[in-house]
N, C-alpha and C positions, 0 to 999 in steps of 0.2 A: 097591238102596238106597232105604229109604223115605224123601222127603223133608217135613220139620218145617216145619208152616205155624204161621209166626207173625204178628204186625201187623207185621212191619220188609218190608222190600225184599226182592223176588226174589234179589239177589246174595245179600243176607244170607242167607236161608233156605238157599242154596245152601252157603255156608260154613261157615255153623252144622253145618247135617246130616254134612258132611264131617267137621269135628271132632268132631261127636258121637260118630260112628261108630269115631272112634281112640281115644277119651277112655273112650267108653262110658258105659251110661244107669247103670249099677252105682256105687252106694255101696262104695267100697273104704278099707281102711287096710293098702297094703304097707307091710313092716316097712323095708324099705330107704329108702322116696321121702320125701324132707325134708318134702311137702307133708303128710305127715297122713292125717286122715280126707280124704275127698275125696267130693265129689258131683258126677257129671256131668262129671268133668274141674275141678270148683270145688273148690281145698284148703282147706281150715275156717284153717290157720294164714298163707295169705295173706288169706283173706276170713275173719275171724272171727265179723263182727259182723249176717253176713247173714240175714235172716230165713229164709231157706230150711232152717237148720240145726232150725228150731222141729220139723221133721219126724223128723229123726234123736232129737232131745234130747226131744221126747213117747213116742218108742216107736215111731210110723205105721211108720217106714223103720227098718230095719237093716243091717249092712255086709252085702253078698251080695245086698241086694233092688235091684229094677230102679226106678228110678225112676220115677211116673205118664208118658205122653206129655202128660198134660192141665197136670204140673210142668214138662216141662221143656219145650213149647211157650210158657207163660208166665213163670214166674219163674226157669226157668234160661237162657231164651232172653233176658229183661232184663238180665242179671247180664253173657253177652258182650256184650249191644248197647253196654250204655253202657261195659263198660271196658275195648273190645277193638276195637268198631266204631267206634261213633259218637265217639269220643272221637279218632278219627284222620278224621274226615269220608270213611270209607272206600266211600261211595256217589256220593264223587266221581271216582272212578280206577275203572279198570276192573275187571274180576274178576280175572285175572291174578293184579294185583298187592295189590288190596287184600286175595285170598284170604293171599297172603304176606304180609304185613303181620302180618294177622290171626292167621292160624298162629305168627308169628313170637312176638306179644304176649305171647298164650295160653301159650307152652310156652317163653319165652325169658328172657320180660318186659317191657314198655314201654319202659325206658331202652337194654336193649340193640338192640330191634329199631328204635328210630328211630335209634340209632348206626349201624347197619349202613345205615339209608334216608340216612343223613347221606353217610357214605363214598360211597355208588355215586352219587348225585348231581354230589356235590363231583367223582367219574370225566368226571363228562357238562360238568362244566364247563372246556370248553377249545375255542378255537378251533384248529383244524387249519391252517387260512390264515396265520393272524397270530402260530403256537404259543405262545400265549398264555393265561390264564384270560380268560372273558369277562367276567368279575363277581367280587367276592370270594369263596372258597369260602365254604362252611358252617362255621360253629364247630359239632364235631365233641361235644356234649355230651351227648346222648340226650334235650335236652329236645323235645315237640313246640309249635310256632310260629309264627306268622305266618310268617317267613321260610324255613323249612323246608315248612312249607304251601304258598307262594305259589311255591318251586322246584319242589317235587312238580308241581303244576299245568303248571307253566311246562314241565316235558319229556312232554306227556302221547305223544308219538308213539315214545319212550323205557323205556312200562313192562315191558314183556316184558323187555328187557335186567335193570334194576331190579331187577324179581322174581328174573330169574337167580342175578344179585350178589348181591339179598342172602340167595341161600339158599345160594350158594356160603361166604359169612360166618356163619350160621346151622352149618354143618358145622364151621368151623374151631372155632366158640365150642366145640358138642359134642369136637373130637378135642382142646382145652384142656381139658374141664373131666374127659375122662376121662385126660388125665396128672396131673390134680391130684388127684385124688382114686376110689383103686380101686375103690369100691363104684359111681361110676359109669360103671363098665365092663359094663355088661348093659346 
């Protein structure tokens, strides 16, 4: 695996390269994926307005062609930082979890992958002694928060478990969303 040096953090670098390598550096538009044209794993119809597209829409790139490493070290590597990483302070948690996090974002979405960090918290919040909650759970909304923030933090000796849960919730979401709908059964 060749690893993508960017200006962000070693974990980062580490996670990025891993999704890249699933996403791939390829300009695609399957007819099937809701997402569109796509670059790098970036959908044009969730990111529409991204300068990056100036490539495709001049002619430089085409669907089939590979992406520069010199792109996607810089402006594709900007595009997860800020709204995939750094948007969840995910250089504060370990690799583990922030990889799952991050994965989760990227191919999930943001409201549901903090729904899913919401639930397996709000699991850890319980005393076994007193069988009791220790604190109020989390309201279960997918937004990200100081309070959801400040819980993350608060179980860091907890995030392997975390990571588990929430990829074990990451599956259930997939084996919903292919009873709803056949086409996303491949």
């Amino acid at each position: 695996m060749k690893l993508y040096k960017t200006k962000y953090s070693d974990n980062f670098n580490l996670a990025f390269t891993t999704v890249i390598e699933v996403e791939t550096t390829k300009i695609t538009n399957t007819v099937n994926d809701a997402g569109g044209l796509t670059l790098c794993g970036i959908s044009r119809n969730a990111f529409p307005d991204l300068p990056l597209w100036r490539y495709v829409d001049s002619g430089k790139l085409k669907i089939g062609n590979t992406v520069p490493d010199k792109i996607v070290e810089t402006e594709v590597a900007d595009v997860y930082y800020n709204n995939f990483w750094n948007k969840f302070s995910l250089d504060e948690v370990n690799y583990i979890l922030a990889y799952e996090i991050f994965e989760q974002a990227i191919n999930i979405g943001a409201r549901t992958t903090i729904r899913n960090l919401q639930k397996t918290l709000n699991i850890l919040n319980f005393d076994t002694k007193t069988n009791s909650r220790i604190e109020a759970d989390l309201i279960v909304d997918g937004l990200w928060g100081r309070n959801t923030k400040a819980r993350l933090l608060k179980y860091k000796g907890h995030y392997e478990f975390l990571a588990k849960s929430m990829n074990i919730l990451q599956g259930t979401y997939y084996i919903d969303l292919a009873h709803s709908k056949v086409l996303n059964r491949t």
